[in-house]
FILODREN-852419 format. One record per atom (N, C-alpha, C): residue in one letter; x, y, z. Coordinates in steps of 0.05 Angstrom, whole numbers, plus 5000, padded with zeros to 4 digits. Example, Ala and Ser with C-alpha at 12.3 -4.5 7.8 and 13.67 -1.06 7.14 Angstrom:
// FILODREN-852419
a526448865156/a524649105156/a526449345156/s525749555142/s527349795143/s525850015157/
//
This chain:
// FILODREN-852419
x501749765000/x500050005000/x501850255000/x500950444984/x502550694979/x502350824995/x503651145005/x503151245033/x500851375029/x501151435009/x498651655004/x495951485009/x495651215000/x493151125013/x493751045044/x495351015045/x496250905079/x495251115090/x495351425088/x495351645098/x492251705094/x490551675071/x487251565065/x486351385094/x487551225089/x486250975105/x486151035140/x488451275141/x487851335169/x486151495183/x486051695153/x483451945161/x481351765158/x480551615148/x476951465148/x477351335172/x479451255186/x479051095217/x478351295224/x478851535227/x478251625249/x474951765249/x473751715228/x471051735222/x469051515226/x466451495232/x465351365242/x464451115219/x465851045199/x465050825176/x465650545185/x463950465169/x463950095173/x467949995174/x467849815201/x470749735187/x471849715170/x474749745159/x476049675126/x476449355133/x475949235105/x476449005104/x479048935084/x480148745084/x482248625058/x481048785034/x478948645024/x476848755007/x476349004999/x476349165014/x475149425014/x478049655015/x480249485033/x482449615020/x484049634999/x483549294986/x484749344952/x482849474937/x480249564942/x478749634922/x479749944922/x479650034953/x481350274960/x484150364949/x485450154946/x489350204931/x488350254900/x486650074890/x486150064862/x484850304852/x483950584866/x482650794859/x485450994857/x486951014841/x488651154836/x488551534832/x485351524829/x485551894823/x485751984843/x485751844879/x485152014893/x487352214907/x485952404901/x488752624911/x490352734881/x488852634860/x489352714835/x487352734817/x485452834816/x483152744801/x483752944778/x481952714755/x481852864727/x480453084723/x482053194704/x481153504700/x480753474662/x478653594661/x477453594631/x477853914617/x480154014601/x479354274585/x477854244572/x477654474569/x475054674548/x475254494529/x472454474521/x471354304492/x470054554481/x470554734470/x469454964454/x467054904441/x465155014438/x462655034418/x460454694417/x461954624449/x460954244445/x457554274461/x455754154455/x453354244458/x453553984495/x452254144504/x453353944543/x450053754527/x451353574546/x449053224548/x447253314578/x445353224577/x443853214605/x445353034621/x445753134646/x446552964666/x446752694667/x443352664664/x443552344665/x444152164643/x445752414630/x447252184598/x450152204605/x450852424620/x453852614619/x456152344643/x457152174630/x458952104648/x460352324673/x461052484662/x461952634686/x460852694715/x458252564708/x456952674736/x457252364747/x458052134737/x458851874751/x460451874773/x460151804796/x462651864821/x465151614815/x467751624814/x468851414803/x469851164829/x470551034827/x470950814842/x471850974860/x471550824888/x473050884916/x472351064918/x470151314905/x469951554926/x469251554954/x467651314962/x466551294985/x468451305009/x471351314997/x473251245015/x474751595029/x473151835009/x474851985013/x473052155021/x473652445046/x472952565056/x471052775035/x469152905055/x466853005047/x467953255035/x466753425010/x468853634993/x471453524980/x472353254976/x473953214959/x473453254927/x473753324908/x474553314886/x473953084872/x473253024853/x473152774844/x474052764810/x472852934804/x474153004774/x472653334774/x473753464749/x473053744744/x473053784719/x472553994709/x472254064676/x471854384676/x473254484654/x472354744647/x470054834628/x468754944628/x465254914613/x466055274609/x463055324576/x462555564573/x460155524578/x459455714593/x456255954604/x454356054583/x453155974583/x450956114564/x448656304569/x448256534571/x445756624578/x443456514564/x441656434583/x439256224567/x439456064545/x442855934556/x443955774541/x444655844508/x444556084502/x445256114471/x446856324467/x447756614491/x448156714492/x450956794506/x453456754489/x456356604507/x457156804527/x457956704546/x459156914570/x461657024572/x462557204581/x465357224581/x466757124604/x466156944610/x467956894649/x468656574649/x470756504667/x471056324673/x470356084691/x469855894677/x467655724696/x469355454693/x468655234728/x469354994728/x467754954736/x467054694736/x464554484748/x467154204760/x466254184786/x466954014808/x465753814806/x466253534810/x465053284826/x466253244837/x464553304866/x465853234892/x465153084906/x465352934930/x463752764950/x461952964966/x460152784971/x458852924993/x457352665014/x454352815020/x453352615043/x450352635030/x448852445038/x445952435030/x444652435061/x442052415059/x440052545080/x440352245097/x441452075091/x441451815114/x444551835113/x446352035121/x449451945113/x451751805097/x450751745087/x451351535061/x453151725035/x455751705028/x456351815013/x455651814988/x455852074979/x453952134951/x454952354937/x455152344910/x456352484888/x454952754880/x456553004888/x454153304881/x456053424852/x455053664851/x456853734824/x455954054834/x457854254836/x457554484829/x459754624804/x458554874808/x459955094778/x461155344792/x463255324793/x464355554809/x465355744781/x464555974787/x465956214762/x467456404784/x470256504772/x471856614784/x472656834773/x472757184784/x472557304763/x474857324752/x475457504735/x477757564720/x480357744741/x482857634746/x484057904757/x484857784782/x487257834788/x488457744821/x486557854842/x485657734864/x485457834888/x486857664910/x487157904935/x487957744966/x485057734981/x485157384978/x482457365002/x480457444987/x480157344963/x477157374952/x474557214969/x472657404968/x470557314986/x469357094970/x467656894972/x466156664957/x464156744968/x461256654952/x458056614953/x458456434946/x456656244955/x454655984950/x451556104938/x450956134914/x449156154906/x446355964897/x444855944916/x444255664911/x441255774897/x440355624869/x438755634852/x435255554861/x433655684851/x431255544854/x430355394833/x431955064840/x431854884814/x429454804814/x428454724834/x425154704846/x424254434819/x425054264819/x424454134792/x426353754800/x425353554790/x426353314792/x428753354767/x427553464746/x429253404718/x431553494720/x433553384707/x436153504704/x436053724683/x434853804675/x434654044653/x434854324677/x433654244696/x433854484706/x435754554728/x438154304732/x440854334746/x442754584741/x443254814752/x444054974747/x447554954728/x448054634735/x450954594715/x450454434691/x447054444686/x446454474662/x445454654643/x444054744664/x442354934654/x443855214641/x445855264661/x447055444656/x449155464639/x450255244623/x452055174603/x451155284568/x452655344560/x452055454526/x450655154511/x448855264510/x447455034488/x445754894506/x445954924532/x443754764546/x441154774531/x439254594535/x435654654522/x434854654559/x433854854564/x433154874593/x430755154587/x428755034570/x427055284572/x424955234598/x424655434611/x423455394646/x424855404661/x427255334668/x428455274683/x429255514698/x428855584726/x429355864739/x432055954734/x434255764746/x437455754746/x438055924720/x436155874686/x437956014672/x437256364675/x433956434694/x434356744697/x435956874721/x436956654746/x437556744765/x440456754752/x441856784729/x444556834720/x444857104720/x443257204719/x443457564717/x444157664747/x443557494779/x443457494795/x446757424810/x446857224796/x449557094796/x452457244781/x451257354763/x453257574743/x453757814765/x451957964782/x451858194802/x454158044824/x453857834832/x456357684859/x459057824837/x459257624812/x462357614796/x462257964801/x460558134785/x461158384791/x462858464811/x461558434830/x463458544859/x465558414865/x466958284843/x469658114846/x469057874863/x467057694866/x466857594890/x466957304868/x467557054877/x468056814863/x464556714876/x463056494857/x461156404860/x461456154857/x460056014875/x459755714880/x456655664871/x455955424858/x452755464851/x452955204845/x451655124864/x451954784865/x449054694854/x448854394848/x446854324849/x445954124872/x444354384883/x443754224915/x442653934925/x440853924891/x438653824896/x440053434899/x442353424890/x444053134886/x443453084857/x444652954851/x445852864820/x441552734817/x440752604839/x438152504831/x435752734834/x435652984843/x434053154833/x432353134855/x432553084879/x431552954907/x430053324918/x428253394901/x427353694915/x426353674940/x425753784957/x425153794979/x426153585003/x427953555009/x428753375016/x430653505042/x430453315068/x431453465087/x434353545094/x435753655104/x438853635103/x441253645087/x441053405068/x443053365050/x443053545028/x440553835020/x441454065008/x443554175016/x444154195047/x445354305059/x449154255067/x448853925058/x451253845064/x452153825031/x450853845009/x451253944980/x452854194977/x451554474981/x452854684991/x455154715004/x455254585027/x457354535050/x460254455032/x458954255019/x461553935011/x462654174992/x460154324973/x462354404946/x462954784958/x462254814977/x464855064979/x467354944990/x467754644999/x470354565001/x471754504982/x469854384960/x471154314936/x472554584925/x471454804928/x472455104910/x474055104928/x474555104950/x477255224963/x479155044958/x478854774953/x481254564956/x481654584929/x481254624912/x481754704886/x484254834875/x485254774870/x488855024873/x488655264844/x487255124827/x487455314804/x485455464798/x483355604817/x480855684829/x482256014841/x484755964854/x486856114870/x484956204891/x483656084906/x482556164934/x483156074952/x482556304975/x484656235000/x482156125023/x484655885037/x482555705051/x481555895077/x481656235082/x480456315095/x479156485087/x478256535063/x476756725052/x474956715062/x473056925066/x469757015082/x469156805059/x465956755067/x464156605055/x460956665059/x460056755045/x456956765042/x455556555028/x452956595038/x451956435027/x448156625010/x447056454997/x444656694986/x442956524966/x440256514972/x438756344952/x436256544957/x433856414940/x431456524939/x429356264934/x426956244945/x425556024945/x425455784951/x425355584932/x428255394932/x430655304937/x432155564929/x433955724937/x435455774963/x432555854971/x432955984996/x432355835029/x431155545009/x431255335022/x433355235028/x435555105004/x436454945016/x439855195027/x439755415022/x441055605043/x440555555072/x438355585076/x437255525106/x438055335115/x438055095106/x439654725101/x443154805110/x443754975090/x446455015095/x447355085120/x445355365129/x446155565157/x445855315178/x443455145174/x442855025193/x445154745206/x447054605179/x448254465184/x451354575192/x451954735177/x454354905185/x456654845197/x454854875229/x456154875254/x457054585259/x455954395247/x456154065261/x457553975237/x457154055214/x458253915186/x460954015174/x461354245176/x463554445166/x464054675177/x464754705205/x466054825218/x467854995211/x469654775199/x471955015193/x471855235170/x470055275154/x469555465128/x468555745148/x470055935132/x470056175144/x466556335134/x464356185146/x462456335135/x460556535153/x461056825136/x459757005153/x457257155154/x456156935134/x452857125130/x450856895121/x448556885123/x446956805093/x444456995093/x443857085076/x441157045066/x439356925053/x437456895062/x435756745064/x432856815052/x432656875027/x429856955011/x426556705003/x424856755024/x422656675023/x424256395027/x424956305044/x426056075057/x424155745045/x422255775049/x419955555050/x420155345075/x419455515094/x420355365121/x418055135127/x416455095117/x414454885124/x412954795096/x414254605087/x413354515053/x410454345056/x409454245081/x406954135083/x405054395077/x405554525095/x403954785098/x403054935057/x404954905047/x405554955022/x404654845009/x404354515007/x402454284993/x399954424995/x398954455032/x396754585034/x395754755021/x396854925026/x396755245010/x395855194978/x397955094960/x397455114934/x396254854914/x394854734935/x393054584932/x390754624903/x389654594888/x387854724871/x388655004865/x391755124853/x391155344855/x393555324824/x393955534820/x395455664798/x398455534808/x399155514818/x402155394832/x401355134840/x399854884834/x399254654842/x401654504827/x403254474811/x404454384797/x407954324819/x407254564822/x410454584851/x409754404870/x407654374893/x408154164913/x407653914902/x406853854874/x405653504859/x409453504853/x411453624844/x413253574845/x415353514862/x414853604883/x416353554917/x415853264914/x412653224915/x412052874927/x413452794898/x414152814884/x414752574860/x417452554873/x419052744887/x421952784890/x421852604920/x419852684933/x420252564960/x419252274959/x417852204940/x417751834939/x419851644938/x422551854929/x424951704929/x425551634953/x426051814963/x427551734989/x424851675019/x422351725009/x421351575032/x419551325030/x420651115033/x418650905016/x416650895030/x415650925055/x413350925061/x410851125040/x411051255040/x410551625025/x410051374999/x412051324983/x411751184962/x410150874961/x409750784980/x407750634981/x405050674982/x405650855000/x402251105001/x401051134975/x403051274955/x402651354931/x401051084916/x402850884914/x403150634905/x399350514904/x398650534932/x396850454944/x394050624941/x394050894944/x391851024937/x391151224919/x393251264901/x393351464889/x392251304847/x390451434840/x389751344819/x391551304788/x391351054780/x393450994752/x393651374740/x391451564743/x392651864727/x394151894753/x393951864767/x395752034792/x398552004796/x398451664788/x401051544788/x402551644759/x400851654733/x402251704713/x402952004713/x401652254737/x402152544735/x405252614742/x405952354767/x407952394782/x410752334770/x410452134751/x412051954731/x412052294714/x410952324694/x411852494678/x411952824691/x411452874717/x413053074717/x415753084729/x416752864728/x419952884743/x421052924713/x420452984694/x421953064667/x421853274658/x419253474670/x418653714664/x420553984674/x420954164663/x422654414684/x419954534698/x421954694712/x419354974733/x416354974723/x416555144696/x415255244685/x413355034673/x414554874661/x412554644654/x411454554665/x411954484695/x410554334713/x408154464725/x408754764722/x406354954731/x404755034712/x405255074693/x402855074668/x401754864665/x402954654664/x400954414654/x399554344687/x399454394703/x398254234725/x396654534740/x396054754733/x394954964732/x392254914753/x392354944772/x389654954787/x388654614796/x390354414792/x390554124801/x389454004824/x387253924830/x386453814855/x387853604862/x389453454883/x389853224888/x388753054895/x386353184905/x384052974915/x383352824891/x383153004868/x381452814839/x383652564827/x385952614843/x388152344833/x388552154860/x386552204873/x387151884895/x384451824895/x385051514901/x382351334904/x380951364933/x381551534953/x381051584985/x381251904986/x379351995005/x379052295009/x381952425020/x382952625002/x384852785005/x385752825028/x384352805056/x384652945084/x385852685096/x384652445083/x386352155101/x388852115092/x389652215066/x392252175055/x394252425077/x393052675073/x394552865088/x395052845115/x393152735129/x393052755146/x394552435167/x394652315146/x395752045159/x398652025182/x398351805188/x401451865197/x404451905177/x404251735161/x406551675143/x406152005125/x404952145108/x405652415110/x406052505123/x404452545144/x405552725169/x408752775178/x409752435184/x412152435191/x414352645170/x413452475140/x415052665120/x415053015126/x413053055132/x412653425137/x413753495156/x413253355180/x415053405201/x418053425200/x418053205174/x422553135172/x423253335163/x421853445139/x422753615119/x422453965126/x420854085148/x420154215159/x423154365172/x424354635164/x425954715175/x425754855201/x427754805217/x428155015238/x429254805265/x430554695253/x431354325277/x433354435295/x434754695282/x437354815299/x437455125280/x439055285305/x438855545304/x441855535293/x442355675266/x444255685252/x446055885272/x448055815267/x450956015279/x451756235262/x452556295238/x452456515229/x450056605224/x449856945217/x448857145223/x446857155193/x444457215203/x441657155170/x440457365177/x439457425141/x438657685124/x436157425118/x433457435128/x431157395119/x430157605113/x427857465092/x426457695068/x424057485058/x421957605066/x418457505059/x418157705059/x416057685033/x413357875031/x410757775040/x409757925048/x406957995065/x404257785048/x404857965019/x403057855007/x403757674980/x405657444990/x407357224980/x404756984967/x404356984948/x402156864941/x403456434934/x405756404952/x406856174948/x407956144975/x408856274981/x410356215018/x408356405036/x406756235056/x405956435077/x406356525091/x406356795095/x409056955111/x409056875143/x406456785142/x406456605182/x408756455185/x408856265162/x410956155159/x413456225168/x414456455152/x416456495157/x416756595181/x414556855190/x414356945216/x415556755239/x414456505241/x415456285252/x417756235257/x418856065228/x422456085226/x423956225236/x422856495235/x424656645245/x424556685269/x422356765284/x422656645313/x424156415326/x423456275303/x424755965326/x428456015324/x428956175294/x432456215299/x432356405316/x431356625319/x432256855340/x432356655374/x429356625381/x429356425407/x431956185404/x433056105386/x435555925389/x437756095390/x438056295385/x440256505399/x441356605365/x440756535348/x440856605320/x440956935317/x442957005306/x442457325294/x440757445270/x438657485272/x436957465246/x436657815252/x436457825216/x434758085211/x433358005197/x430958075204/x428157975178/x427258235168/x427458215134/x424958385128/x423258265113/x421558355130/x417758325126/x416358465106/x416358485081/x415858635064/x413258705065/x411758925070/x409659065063/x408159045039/x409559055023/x407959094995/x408258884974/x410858664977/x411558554951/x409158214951/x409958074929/x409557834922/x411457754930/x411757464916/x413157224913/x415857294894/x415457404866/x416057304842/x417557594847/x416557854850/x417258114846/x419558174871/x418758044899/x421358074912/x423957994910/x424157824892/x427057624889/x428557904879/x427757984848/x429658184853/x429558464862/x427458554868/x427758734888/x428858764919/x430258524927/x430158504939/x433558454945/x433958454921/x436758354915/x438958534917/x438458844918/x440859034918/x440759064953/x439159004971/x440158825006/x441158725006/x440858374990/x442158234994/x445158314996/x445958334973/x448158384962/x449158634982/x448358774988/x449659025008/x450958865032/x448358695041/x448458625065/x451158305067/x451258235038/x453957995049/x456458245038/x455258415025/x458858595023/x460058705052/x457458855068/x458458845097/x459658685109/x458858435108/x459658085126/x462758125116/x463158095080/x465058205085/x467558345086/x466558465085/x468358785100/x469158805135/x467358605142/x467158565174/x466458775185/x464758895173/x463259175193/x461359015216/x461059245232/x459559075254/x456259005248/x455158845265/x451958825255/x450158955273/x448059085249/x446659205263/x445158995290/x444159055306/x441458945329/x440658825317/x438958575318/x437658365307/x434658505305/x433958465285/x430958735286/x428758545269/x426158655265/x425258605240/x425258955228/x423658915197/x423459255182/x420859085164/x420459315152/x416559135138/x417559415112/x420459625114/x419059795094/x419459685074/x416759735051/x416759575029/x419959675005/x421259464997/x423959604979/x422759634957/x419859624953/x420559784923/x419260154928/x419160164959/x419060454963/x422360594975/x423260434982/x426860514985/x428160584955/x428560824962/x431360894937/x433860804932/x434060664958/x435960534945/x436560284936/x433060094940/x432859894920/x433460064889/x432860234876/x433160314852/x436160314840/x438260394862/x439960554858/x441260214845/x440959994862/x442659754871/x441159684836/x438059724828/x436959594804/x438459724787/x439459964781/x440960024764/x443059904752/x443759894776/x446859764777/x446859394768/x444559334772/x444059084763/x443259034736/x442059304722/x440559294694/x443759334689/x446059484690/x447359444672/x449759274668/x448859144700/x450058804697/x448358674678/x445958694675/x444658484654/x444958584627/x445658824621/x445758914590/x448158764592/x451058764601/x453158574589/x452858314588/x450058254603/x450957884605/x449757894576/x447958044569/x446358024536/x447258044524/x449058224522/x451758254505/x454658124499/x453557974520/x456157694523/x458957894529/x459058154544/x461558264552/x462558134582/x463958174589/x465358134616/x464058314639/x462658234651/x461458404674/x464158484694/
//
């Protein structure tokens, strides 16, 4: 045995895994990338494969053997605005190890873009997408690649969002939270996704980031879910990453509540996609399905794990679920075996350690702001530093970016290491603040160069 695995084999003792066997250590000697993994250049003008065709998203032998944020292979990719539109910046996509929601190691992939130009101690974001979708079309290290076909898919508008981070010199991490299997709503392991691949960007050497650079974190919706996942694991999972902020946009702190909610409505299409995602991993849930839910019900759930965002919500437009089970809607909801699921998946299990920028609107026609009202209580009462704003006037759809020249202020403070204000809430609405405008400006003419395919 070589040292370098000798030196492998000692860090996994000291982790809580099944004994090594004879077995399991030649399988271990025989994984030769580790601590060297392949690196793929630029394929210029090559049209990217969907995930679930793309070898690269395969984890290769023996990863199970190597610590969480390792590397596994990498590649350099071009950006496309709405995939047709080439970018000017530099982008890698990572396979790294990570952890799944029962601990079990498991293969994530993010896209780190780095901007142009030396810095000391460039700050990193974790930008995490509202992929909100089973399909791999709408993986943000697909979606967001030249030539992707990802029409619907949020990840390719939240690029204009992601172009404003590179702006401010800041390197972006933009993982795909959701795991290589598209597992939406799902408890935890968004969080150790995020976690694993800002290790991957820092352990990275040709990335040039320093392993103490500040770290933010920032999503919206979806998004802003599995952020919350992140803040919340942090402290127990990845300690050592220097991170000093997140925000946290329309979080979706209670996704039962949300099934509830958009039940028969114009957004029915969003919670019929959670359960198609959450049948994976809870077989009870999926026997449920199995058991009462009608041959259309079963065939709704089958073809929308192929659909993006948008698809899934137009075609399922105002959807009763009651009319797709063979038993009244209230025994399925109300059972135990959902229940438990709502309860697992239900955020707020621990009061995150770094310091959160929440943001709901009042009159959020998809997250109910009780909701969030909640969450945020339960992090402040866990000793959590929260500033919430409570928006007065906005929606759902209209606060993301209005909402977005805060965000961005508020991780440039984190860091700069200015001090934080008092933990407060504020309700004034930002599209009556001037200086939401001043920050939209500055963002319209971040988006005229991403259109223009210039260098932001």
């Amino acid at each position: 045995m070589t040292s370098r695995v000798a030196e492998l084999v000692f860090k996994v003792s000291l982790r809580d895994d099944p004994p090594m066997t004879m077995g399991s250590a030649a399988e271990w000697a025989e994984a030769e990338w580790i601590g060297h993994p392949y690196h793929e250049e630029l394929q210029p003008n090559s049209r990217p494969q969907r995930p679930n065709l793309d070898p690269f998203y395969l984890a290769p032998a023996g990863f199970e053997h190597t610590a969480p944020g390792t590397v596994l292979r990498s590649r350099d990719v071009e950006l496309g605005f709405l995939g047709f539109i080439p970018q000017a910046v530099r982008a890698v996509q990572l396979l790294y190890r990570s952890t799944n929601l029962r601990g079990a190691p498991q293969a994530a992939v993010t896209t780190v873009i780095v901007p142009a130009g030396q810095a000391t101690n460039r700050p990193l974001v974790s930008y995490q997408c509202a992929i909100d979708a089973v399909s791999d079309q709408c993986f943000p290290s697909y979606a967001l690649r030249r030539g992707s076909r990802a029409l619907g898919s949020v990840a390719q508008l939240e690029y204009l969002l992601i172009s404003a981070l590179v702006a401010r010199g800041w390197a972006v991490s933009i993982p795909d939270h959701e795991g290589v299997a598209g597992i939406w709503g799902a408890p935890h392991e968004p969080g150790f996704h995020v976690l694993d691949g800002l290790r991957a960007a820092l352990d990275t050497e040709s990335l040039n980031l320093s392993a103490n650079a500040p770290i933010g974190m920032w999503g919206y919706s979806g998004g802003g879910l599995a952020t919350a996942w992140a803040a919340e694991e942090f402290a127990d999972y990845a300690p050592e990453l220097n991170i000093v902020g997140a925000a946290l946009g329309s979080p979706v702190g209670d996704l039962g509540e949300v099934f509830r909610r958009l039940n028969g409505t114009f957004w029915a299409g969003l919670p019929a996609t959670v359960i198609a995602a959450l049948t994976h991993i809870y077989p009870a849930l999926d026997r449920l399905i199995s058991e009462d839910a009608t041959p259309a019900g079963q065939a709704m759930l089958r073809d929308i794990e192929d659909m993006t965002t948008a698809q899934a919500v137009i075609k399922h437009i105002n959807l009763d679920f009651g009319s797709l089970l063979e038993v009244p809607l209230y025994e399925v909801v109300e059972g135990p075996e959902v229940q438990d699921v709502f309860d697992s998946i239900k955020l707020g299990k621990t009061a995150p350690s770094v310091p959160l920028l929440m943001v709901q609107a009042v009159y959020d026609q998809i997250i109910n702001v009780d909701g969030i009202d909640e969450l945020a209580q339960t992090y402040a009462d866990g000793g959590a530093h929260v500033t919430y704003h409570r928006d007065a006037l906005s929606e759902h759809i209209v606060l993301h970016p209005l909402s977005a020249p805060m965000a961005l202020n508020w991780l440039a403070d984190r860091f700069a290491g200015r001090a934080l204000a008092p933990a407060r809430q504020t309700s004034w609405p930002t599209m009556l603040n001037p200086a939401t405008y001043l920050g939209l400006v500055k963002l319209g003419l971040v988006s005229a160069k991403v259109l223009l395919g210039r260098r932001v």
